[in-house]
C-alpha positions in Angstrom: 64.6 -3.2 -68.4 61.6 -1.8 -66.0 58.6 -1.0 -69.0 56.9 1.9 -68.4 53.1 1.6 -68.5 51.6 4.4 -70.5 54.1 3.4 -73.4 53.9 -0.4 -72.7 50.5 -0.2 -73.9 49.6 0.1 -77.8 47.4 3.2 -78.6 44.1 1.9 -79.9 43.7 4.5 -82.6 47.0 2.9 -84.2 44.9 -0.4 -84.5 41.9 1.2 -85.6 40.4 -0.6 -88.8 37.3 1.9 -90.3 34.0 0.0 -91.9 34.7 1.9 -94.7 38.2 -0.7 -95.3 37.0 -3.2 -93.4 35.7 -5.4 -96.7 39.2 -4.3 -98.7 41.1 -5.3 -95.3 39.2 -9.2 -95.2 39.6 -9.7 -99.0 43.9 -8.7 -99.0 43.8 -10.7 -95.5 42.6 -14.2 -97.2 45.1 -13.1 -100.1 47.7 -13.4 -98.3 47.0 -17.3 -97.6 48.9 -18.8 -99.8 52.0 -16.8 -99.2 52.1 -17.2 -95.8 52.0 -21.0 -96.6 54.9 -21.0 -98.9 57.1 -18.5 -96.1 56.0 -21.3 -93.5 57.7 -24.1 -96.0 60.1 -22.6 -97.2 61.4 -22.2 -93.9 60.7 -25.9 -92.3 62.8 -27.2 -95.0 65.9 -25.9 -94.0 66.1 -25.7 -90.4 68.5 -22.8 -90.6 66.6 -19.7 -91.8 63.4 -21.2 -89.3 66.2 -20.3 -86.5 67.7 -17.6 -87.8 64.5 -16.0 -87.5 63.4 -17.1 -84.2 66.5 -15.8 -83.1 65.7 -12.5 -85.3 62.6 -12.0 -84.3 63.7 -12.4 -79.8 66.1 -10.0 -80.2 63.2 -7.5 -82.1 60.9 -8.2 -79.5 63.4 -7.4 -76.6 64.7 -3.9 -78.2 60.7 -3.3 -79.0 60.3 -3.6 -74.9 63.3 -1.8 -74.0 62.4 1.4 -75.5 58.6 0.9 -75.0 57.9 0.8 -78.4 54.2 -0.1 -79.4 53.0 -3.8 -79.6 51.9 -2.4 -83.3 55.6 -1.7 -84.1 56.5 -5.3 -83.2 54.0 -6.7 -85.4 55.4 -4.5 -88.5 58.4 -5.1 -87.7 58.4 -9.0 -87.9 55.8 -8.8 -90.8 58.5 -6.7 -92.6 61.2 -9.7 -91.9 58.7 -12.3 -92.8 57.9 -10.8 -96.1 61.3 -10.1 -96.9 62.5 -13.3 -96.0 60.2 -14.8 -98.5 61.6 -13.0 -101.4 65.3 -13.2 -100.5 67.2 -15.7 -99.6 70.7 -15.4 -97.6 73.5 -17.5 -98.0 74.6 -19.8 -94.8 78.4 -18.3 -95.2 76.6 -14.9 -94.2 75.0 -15.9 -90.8 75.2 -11.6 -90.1 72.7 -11.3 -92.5 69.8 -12.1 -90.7 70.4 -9.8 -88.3 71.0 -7.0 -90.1 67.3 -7.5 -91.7 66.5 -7.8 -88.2 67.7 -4.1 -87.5 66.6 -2.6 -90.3 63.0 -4.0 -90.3 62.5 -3.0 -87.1 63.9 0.6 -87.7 61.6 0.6 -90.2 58.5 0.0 -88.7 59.6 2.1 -85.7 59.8 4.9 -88.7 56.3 4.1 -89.2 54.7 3.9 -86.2 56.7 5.7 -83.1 57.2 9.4 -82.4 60.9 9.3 -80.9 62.8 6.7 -83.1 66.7 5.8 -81.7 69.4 6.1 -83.6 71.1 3.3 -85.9 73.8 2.8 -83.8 71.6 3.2 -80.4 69.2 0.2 -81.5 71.5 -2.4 -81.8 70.7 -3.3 -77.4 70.0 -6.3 -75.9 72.6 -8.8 -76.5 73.2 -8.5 -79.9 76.3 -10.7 -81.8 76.8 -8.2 -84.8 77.1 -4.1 -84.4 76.3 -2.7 -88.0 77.4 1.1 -89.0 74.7 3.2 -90.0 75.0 3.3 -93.5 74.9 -0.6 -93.3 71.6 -0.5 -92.0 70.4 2.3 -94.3 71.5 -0.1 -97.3 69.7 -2.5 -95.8 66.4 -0.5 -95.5 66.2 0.5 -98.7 66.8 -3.3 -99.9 64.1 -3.9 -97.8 61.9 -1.2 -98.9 62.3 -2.3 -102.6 61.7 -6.3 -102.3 58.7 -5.3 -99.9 57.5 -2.8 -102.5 57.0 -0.1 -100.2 53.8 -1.8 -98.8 54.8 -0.9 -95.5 51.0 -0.6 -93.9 50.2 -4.4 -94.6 47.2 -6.4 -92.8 48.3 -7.6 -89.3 46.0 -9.4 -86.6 46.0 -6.0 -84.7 44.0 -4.8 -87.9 40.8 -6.8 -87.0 40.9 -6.3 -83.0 39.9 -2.9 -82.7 37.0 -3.6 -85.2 35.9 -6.7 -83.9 35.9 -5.6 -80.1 33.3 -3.1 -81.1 31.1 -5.5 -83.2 31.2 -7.5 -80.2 29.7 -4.8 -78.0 33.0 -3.5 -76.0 33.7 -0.1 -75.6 35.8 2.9 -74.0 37.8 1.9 -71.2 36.9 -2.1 -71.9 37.4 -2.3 -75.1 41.1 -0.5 -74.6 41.8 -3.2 -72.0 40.7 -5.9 -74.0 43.0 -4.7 -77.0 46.0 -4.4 -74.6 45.9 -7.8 -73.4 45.3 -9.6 -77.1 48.7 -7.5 -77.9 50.8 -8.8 -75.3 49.6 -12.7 -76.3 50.3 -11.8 -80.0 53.7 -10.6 -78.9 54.7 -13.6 -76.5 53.7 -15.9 -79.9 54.7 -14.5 -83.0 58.4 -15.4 -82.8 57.1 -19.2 -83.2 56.8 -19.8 -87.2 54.3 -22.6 -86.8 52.0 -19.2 -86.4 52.9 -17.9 -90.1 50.6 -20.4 -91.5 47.4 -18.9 -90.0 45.9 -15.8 -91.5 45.8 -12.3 -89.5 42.3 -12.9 -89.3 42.6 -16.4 -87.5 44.8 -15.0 -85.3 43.4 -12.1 -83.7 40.1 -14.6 -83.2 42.3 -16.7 -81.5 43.8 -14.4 -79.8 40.9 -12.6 -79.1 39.1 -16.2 -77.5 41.8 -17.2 -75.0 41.5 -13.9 -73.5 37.9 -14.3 -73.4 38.7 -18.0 -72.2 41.0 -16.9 -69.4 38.7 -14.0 -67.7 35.2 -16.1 -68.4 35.3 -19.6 -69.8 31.6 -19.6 -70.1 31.3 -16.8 -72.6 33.6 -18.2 -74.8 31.1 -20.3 -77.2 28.9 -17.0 -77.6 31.7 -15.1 -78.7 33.4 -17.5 -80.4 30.1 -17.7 -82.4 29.9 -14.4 -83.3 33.7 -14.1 -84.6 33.1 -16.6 -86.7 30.3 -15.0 -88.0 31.7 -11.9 -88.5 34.8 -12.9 -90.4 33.6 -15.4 -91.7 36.8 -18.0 -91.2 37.1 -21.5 -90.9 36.2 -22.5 -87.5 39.3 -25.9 -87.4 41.5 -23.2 -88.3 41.0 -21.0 -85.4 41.0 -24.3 -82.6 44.3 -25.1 -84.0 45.4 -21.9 -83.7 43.9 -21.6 -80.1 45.5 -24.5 -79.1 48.9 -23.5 -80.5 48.7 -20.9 -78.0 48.0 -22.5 -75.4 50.6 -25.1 -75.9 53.0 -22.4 -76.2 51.6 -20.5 -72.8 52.1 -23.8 -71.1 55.4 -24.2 -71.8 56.1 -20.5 -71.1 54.9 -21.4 -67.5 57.2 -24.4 -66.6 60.1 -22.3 -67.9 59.5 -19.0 -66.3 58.3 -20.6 -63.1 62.0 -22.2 -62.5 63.3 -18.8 -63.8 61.3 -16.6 -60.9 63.1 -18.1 -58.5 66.4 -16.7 -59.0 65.8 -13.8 -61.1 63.3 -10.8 -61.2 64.7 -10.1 -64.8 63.4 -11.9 -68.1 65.8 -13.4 -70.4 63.4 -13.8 -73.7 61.0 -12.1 -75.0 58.3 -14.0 -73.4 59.8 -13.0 -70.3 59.7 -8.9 -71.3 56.0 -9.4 -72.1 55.7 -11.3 -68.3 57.0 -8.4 -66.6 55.1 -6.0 -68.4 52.3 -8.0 -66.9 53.4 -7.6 -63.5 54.1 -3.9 -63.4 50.7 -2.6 -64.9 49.5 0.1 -62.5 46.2 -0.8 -60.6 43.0 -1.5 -62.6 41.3 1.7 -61.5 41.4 3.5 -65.2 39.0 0.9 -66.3 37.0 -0.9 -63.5 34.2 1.6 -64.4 34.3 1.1 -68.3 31.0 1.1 -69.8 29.0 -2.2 -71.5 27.5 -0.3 -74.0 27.3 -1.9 -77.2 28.8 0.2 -80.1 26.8 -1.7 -82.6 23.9 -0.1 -84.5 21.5 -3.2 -83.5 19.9 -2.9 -80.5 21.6 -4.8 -77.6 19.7 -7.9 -76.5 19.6 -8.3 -72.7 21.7 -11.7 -73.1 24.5 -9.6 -74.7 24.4 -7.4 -71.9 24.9 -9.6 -69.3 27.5 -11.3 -71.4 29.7 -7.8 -71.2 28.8 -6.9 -67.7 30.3 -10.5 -67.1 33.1 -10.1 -68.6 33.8 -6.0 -67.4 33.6 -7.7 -64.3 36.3 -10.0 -64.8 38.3 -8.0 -66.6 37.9 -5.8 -63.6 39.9 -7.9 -61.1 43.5 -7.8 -60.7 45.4 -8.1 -64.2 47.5 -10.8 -62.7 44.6 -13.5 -62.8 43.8 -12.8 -67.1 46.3 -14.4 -68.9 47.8 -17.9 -68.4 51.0 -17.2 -70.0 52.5 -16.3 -66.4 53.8 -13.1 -65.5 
């Protein structure tokens, strides 16, 4: 299940959120609060649906690795399940159910998002119980399609990372690097539900600060500062949401450390995103990335050694970035 690396990465365009939308994008992002809450319940009460779609959303992220998809497609795709999962429930009897949303979520977001898009039959890989015909799954799309409304371009924490990287002052070949590595920690997290409570916007800050934290612990308070600021979000709500990831990339560690030693090949999805990790081509394409700031302000001298800090860090081998282990 070797990734390739120019389609293991996302392309930053796909991600890119215009100042023009950005006000319309915060406003339907803090909207969404209160649903995500009552998805988040809904599922802790019955401990069946929370693991039908952990297991659901592992065996999305696993077929979203083998064929390279984009980290954006992933997203969609388990924002699609979520949603629909809110407005439908399935029956315990029915246990195929599940993962037949599962298919047909995540052929439709590949439908959105990807150029070269399998075939029914060709998606169900990766060690999955049920095989569904086609026209199985294309009943189940267009159930999907018409309890989700058609509102198939919905705000997702890779929404606010393009944006916010460039407030921030990144750019070019920095910026893209920074944006690849917040989408592989979104991507070894979202199949936890504890993270539907948090809003997109809480957690690409959060996701955006432990990558700060893990190349250069000291810039983290400036930044952290400025997100904030910019989003305007409730600063308990991000540390919890910091610290959910870090629990989760500590546990991640113990497991795969036992795993490394008799296997080069992942078994969960965390373990896709570790070797993507590993076989990411030398840092060359973006050790000279510029520090210029995008912003219209001028650049304060501080800032500037704040990005040349982190260019620098970002710089080094990608094995050292990211605590979740490769």
């Amino acid at each position: 299940m070797a990734l390739n690396h120019q389609n293991s990465t996302f392309v930053v365009d796909a991600l890119y959120c215009s100042e023009e939308n950005w006000d319309e994008e915060v406003g339907e992002d803090h909207f969404l609060e209160e649903e995500q809450n009552q998805l988040y319940d809904s599922l802790q009460t019955n401990g069946n649906p929370a693991g039908a779609r952990r297991e659901a959303v592992e065996w999305m992220l696993k077929v979203n690795a083998h064929y390279s998809f984009s980290a954006l497609t992933a997203v969609l795709a388990v924002n699609y399940l979520d949603r629909f999962l809110f407005n439908f429930r399935f029956q315990n009897e029915k246990p195929w159910m599940s993962q037949l949303a599962a298919v047909a979520c995540l052929s439709l977001a590949a439908k959105v998002e990807e150029t070269q898009v399998p075939l029914l039959l060709d998606l169900q890989v990766e060690e999955n119980r049920y095989v569904f015909e086609a026209k199985a799954i294309q009943r189940m799309e267009v159930l999907v399609l018409s309890t989700l409304q058609w509102k198939m371009n919905p705000v997702t924490p890779l929404s606010f990372l393009d944006y916010i990287s460039r407030r921030l002052g990144l750019k070019d070949h920095l910026c893209w690097e920074f944006l690849r590595r917040c989408g592989r920690i979104l991507l070894s997290v979202i199949s936890d539900s504890r993270f539907m409570c948090y809003l997109p916007s809480v957690m690409a800050t959060a996701t955006m600060l432990h990558v700060v934290d893990s190349v250069e612990p000291n810039l983290r308070v400036e930044y952290q500062n400025q997100l904030l600021g910019i989003l305007g979000i409730d600063k308990e709500k991000v540390d919890k949401c910091c610290k959910l990831i870090i629990e989760l990339a500590t546990r991640v560690q113990g497991n795969q450390s036992n795993k490394r030693r008799f296997s080069s090949i992942p078994g969960s999805p965390n373990g896709v995103m570790d070797l993507s990790f590993s076989s990411d081509s030398s840092n060359d394409s973006w050790a000279a990335a510029s520090s210029v700031s995008s912003s219209p302000e001028p650049v304060s001298k501080k800032s500037r050694s704040q990005q040349e800090q982190l260019l620098r860090r970002l710089s080094h081998d990608p094995s050292d970035f990211l605590s979740i282990p490769r």
